[in-house]
N, C-alpha and C positions, 0 to 999 in steps of 0.2 A: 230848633235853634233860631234864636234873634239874629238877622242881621245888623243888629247894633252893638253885638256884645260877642268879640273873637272866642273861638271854641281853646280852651287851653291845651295845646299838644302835650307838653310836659310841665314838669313842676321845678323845674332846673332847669340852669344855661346850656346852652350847646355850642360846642368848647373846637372851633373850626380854623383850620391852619390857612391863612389867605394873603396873597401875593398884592405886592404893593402896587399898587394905581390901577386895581383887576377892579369892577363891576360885581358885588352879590346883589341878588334880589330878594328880601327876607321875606316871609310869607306874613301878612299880618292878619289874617282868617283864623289860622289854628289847621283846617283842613288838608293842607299838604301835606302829600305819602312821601313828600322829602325835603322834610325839617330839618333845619331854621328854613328855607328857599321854596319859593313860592314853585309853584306845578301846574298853578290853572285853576287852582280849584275854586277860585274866590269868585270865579261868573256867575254872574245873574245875583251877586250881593250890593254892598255898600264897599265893600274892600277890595284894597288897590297894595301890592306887593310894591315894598320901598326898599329903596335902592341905597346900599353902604359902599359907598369906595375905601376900600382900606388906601392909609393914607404911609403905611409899614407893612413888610410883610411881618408874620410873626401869629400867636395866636390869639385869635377874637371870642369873646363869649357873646354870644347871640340869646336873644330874650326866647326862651322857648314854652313863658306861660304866655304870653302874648299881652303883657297887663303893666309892662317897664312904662313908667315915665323918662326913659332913658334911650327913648324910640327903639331900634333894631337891637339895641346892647342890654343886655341885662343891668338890673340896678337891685336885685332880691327883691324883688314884689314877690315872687311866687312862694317865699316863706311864710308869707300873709295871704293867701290864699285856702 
């Protein structure tokens, strides 16, 4: 694998219930054993796990092909995939 080009976890959003003004940290590698959130796995790459503050609580769809231009959020890239 490239470290230029994220490993695709899935090919859909990952659909995560999250409390308002709480910290997630999305995994943007693809590698983490716990998707959408970063685990570690991304050392020794180019990739750095970024940070969503939900700004509501309520449910978030999270990019789980790693390929949004919609940063951490999904935007269906991964139906063009």
């Amino acid at each position: 694998m490239s470290d230029k080009q994220p490993v695709i976890a899935q090919k859909s959003p990952i659909a995560i219930e999250v409390e308002a003004g709480k910290s997630y940290w999305w995994c943007s590698c693809g590698k983490s054993a716990t998707q959408p959130f970063c685990d570690g796995s991304h050392k020794g790459s180019d990739f750095v796990p970024v940070e969503h503050k939900a700004k509501e609580a309520g449910t978030v769809y999270f990019c789980g092909c790693k390929h949004s231009a919609n940063g951490v959020l999904c935007d269906g890239t991964h139906k063009k995939l």
